[in-house]
N, C-alpha and C positions, 0 to 999 in steps of 0.2 A: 504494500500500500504506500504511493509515495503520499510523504509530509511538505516535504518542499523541494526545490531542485535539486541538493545532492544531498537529501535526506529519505529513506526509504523506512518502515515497519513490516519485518518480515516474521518477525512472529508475535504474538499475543494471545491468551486467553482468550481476555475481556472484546476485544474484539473478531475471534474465530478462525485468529490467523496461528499457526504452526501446531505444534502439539497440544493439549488441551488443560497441561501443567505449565506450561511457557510463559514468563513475565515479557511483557516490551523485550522483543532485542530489534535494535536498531540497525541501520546498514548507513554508514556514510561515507559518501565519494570522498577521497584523496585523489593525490596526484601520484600517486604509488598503488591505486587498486583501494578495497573500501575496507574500512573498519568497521567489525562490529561492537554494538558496546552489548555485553550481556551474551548470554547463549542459550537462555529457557532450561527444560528442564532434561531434554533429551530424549526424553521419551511418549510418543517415538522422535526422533527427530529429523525424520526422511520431510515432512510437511516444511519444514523450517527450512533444509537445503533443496526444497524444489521451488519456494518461495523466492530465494536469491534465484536461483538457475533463469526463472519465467520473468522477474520482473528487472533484476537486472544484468542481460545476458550479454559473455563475454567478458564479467568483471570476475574478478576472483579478489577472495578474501586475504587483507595482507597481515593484519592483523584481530586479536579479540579481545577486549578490553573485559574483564569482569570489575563490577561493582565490589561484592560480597558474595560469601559462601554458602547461601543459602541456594536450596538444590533448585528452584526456579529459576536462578539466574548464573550455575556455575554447572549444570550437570550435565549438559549438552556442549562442555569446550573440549573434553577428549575427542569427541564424534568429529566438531567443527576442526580442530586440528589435526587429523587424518585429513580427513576428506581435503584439506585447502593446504596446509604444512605450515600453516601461519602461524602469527608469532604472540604467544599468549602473554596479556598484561597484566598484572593482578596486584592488588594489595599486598606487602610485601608481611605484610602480619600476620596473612590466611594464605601464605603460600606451601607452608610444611605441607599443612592439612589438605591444598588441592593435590598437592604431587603424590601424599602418600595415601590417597581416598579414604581416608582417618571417617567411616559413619557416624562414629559417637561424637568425635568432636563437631561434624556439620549437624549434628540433631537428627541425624535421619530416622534411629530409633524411636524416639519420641513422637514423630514426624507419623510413621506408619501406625501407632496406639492411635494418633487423633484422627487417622483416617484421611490423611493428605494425599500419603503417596502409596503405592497397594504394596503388597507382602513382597512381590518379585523385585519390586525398584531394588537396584545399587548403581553403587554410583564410581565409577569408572574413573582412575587414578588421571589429573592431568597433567604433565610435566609445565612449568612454568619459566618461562624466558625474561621474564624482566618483573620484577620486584618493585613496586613503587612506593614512597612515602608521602606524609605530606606535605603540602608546599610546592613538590619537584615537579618542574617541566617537563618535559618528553615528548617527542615525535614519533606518529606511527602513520603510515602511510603519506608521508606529505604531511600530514594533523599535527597542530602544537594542542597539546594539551597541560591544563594543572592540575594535579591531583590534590582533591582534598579529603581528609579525613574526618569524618563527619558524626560521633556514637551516638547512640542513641535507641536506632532500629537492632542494631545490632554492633558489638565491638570494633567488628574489622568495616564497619561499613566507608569507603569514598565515592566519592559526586566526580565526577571529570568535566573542567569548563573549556571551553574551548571558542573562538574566532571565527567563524563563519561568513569571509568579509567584511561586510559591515556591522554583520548580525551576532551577539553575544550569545551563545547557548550554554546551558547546565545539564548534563546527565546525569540524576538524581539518585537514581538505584533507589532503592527502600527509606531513601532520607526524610524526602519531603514531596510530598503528593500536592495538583492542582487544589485550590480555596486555602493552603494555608496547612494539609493535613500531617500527621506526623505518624510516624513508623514504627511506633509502640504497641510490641506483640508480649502475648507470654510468653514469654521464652529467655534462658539465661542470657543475660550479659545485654538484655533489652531494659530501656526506660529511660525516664526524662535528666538523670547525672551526666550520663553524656548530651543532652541535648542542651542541657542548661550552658553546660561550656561550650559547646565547640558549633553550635548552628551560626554564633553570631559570624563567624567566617564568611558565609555567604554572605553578609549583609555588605549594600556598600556596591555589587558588581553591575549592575545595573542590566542584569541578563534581561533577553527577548525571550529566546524559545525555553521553556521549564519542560523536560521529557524527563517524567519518573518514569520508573518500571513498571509501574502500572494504572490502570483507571483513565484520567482524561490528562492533554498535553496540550500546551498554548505554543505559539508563535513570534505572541507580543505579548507582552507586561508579565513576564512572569516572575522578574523581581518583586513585584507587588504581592504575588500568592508565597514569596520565602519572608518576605518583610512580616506578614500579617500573625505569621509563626513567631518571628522572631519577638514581635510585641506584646501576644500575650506571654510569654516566656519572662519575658521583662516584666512585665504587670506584675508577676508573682500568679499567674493561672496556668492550668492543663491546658494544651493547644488541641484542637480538633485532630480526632487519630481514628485510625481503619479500626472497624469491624466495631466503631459504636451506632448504633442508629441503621440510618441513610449512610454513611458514610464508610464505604465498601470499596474496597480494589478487587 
């Protein structure tokens, strides 16, 4: 599905695109071949690589950026680096645990008692090529990217912003969702300590496009959906977070 000119969505849930476990994974043109950010959840993940094949063909994958080690968004980059030989980017925090397909440290245990992901899932060791921290630059495909660090949703979680000519975008991963929403799950090493600190980072960039991992993504103003977080945070309130109400990824 494209988003904008060298922005594609080749897989989603919520929207019906790749496997039916798959958060947002994005595809963006370089000047090197496309990057993705994210990789869903793998399974299966043939819907995901015939997605890139149909919608943009003749490009091959040069790099995969993941967010975080949550298996929607990390469990389908063994698969995506066979198939492409690209070159996997990852928080340099959750990199033991992708290389050594560590289940208990990604929750996948826990993950299968709540009925996420079925009895068969595993999840498939992926080697990792580049380690990132926060703060640090990097290029992948042509793409300048900065990696931030961001806890909250989860310990290892980062946001990658990046330049898009004119246009300022943020890839969110599980940080911070469309209205302001926040990424506080049950689950270990989730909740507002890390949000308290380290959201105010975003503040200040004056991003256009906001594409979380999942749910709805803007174009324009989407500093104003990380601002509205970051004020109630300030207030001394709980910010709006998935799975209360209406407010669902």
């Amino acid at each position: 599905m494209k988003v904008a000119d060298n922005l594609n969505l080749v897989a989603s849930l919520q929207f019906g695109l790749g496997g039916p476990l798959d958060c947002h994974v994005y595809a963006l043109r370089g000047e090197e071949g496309l990057v993705l950010v994210d990789a869903g959840a793998g399974h299966p993940i043939e819907p995901l690589l015939r997605n890139i094949e149909k919608e943009l063909p003749g490009e091959t994958v040069a790099a995969l950026l993941l967010t975080h080690k949550h298996l929607d968004h990390c469990g389908g980059a063994s698969h995506i680096r066979e198939a492409y030989g690209c070159k996997v980017i990852a928080p340099a925090v959750c990199r033991q645990v992708l290389e050594s397909g560590d289940e208990t440290a990604i929750g996948l245990h826990r993950a299968r008692q709540q009925g996420i992901y079925p009895a068969d899932y595993k999840l498939r060791p992926c080697p990792v090529d580049q380690g990132v921290s926060d703060g640090e630059t990097f290029t992948a495909a042509g793409i300048q990217f900065t990696a931030l660090h961001i806890r909250g949703h989860s310990p290892d979680s980062f946001c990658y912003y990046t330049q898009m000519g004119s246009e300022k975008w943020l890839f969110a991963g599980d940080v911070v969702f469309y209205g302001g929403v926040l990424g506080v799950i049950n689950a270990d090493g989730s909740g507002m300590e890390g949000y308290r600190e380290d959201l105010p980072k975003l503040g200040g960039l004056e991003i256009d496009g906001l594409f979380p991992g999942h749910g709805l993504f803007t174009l324009r103003g989407g500093q104003r959906h990380i601002d509205s977080a970051i004020r109630r945070i300030e207030e001394g309130f709980l910010g709006r977070q998935i799975g209360q109400g209406d407010v669902l990824f």
